[in-house]
N, C-alpha and C positions, 0 to 999 in steps of 0.2 A: 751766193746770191739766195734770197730768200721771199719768197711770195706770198703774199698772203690772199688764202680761201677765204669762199664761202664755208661754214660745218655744213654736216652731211648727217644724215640718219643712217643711224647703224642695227643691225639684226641682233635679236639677244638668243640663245641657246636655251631651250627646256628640257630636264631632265624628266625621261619616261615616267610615267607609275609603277611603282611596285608590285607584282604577281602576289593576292591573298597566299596564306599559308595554305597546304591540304589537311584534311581531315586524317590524325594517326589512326594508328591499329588499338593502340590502347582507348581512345575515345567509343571505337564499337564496342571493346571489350566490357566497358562504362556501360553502355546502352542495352548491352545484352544483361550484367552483371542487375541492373537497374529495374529492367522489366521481369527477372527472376525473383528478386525479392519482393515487388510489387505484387506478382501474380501469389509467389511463396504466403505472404500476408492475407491477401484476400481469399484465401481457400485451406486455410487451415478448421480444424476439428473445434468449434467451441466450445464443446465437453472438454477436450484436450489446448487448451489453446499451447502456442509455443513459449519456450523456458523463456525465461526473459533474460537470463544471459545468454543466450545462444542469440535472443533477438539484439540484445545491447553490442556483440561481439559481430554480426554481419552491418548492423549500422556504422558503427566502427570502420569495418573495412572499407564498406560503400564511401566514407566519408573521405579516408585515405586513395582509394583510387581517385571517386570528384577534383581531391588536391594535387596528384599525381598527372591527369591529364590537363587541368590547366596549367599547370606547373612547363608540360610538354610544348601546347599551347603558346606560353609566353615565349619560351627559348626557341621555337620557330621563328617564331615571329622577331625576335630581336638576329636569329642566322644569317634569316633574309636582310633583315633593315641593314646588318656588317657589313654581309657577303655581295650579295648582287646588287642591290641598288647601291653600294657605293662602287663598286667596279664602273657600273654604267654610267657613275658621277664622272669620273676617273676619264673612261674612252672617250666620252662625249667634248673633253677638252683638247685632245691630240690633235694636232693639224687647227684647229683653228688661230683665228688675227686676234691678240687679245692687246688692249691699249693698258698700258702701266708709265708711271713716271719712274722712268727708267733709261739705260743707255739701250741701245739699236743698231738692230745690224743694219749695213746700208751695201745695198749690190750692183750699185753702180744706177741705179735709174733714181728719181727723183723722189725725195724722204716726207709727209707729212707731219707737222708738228704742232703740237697743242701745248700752250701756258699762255696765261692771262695776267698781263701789267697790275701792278696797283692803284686803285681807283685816283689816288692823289699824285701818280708818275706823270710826269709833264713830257718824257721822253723814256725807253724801252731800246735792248740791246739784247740780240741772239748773242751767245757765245757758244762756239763748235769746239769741242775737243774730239782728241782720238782716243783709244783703246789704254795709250799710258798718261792720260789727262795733260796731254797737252793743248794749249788753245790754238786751233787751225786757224778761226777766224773769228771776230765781234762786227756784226753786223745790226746796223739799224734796223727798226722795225714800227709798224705802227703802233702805239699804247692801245688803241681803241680794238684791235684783234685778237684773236684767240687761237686763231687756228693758219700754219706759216706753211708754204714749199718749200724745203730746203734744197739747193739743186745738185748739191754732193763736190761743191768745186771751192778750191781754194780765196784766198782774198785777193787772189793774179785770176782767176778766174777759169785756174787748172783743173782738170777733174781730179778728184781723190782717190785712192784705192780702196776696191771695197773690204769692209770688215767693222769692227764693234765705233759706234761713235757715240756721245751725249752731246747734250745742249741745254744750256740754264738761260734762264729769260731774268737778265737783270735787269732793274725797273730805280728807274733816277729821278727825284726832284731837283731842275736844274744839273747840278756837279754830285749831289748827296744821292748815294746807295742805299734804297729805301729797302729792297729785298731780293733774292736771288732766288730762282724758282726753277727746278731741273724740269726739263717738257718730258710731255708725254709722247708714246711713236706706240707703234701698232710691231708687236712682234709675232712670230707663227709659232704656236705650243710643240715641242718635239716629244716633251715626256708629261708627265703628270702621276702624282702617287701622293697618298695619304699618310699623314705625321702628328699625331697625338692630336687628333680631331683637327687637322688642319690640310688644307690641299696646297701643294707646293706643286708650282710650273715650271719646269726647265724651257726656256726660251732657245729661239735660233743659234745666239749669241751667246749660250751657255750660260748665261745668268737664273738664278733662281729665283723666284718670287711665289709668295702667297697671294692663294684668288683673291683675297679681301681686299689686293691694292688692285684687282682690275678694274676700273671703271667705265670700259666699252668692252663689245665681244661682235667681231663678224665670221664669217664664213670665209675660212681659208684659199688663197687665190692657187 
């Protein structure tokens, strides 16, 4: 059996800011290196002024350190943006309910589910499978909702055993199968880890999915 909700507003998740870099040892080195040749310049002998290669050979250096310390600079700053702030990307999604269109664990209490008929479907059909796609049950639905209870119980009205299910929302004009739409369910993140600039989610259910298909996120029950 299947019910159809009102939606619901759901909570989204923000990831911390990131801690500025500190100031190296080499940057003082800089600043001390900096105000020595500055002061060295300003208090030389102008009877004697200094060799102009000995001055072109300390510029030189000043110019290499300068490079040296932002050089330091950048690769801080890029340690941090790898290191910690994507770690805290990473934690921030464990234990939370994220919705994907995907299959769903179901543990015995009553299942949420989101797909939307198509706009010229005159009539709308839940189909339930199990874990090895089989169909449990096709049940009617309103065309005009979006969002169904599923109540976990057979087309006898038996309960199910809990474990991995899906559900597609086929959408009929009249007898003609206009599209087949797998719903969406809310599953709890176990794991989460980063993959050639992508975040990949290990679900309850053992399924993996990339965040890009999440389209809601709440707060783990």
């Amino acid at each position: 059996m299947i019910t159809a909700t009102q939606p619901t507003t759901q909570n989204t998740a923000q990831a911390p800011a990131a801690t500025p870099p500190k100031t190296s040892g080499l940057a003082t080195d800089f600043q001390t290196f900096l105000l020595m040749l500055t002061t060295q310049a300003k208090n030389q002998d102008p009877l004697e002024p200094l060799d102009s290669s000995q001055y072109a050979s300390q510029l030189a250096q000043f110019s290499m350190v300068e490079q040296q310390t932002r050089t330091n600079n950048l690769l801080s700053g890029l340690s941090s943006s790898m290191g910690s702030v994507n770690l805290e990307e990473l934690t921030r999604w464990v234990g939370m309910d994220v919705r994907t269109a995907s299959a769903f664990q179901f543990d015995g209490a009553p299942k949420t589910l989101f797909a939307q008929a198509e706009p010229a479907a005159t009539n709308a059909v839940m189909v339930i499978r199990d874990n090895a796609g089989t169909v449990i049950d096709r049940i009617a639905v309103p065309k005009s909702e979006a969002e169904f209870v599923w109540a976990g119980v057979d087309g006898d009205g038996n309960p199910l055993p809990k474990g991995s299910y899906s559900a597609t929302l086929e959408s009929y004009d009249g007898d003609k199968l206009l599209s087949q739409k797998l719903a969406s369910a809310y599953n709890k993140v176990k794991e989460a880890q980063s993959s050639d600039d992508t975040i990949l989610l290990t679900l309850e259910n053992g399924q993996v999915v990339s965040a890009a298909e999440v389209t809601a996120v709440r707060t783990g029950a």
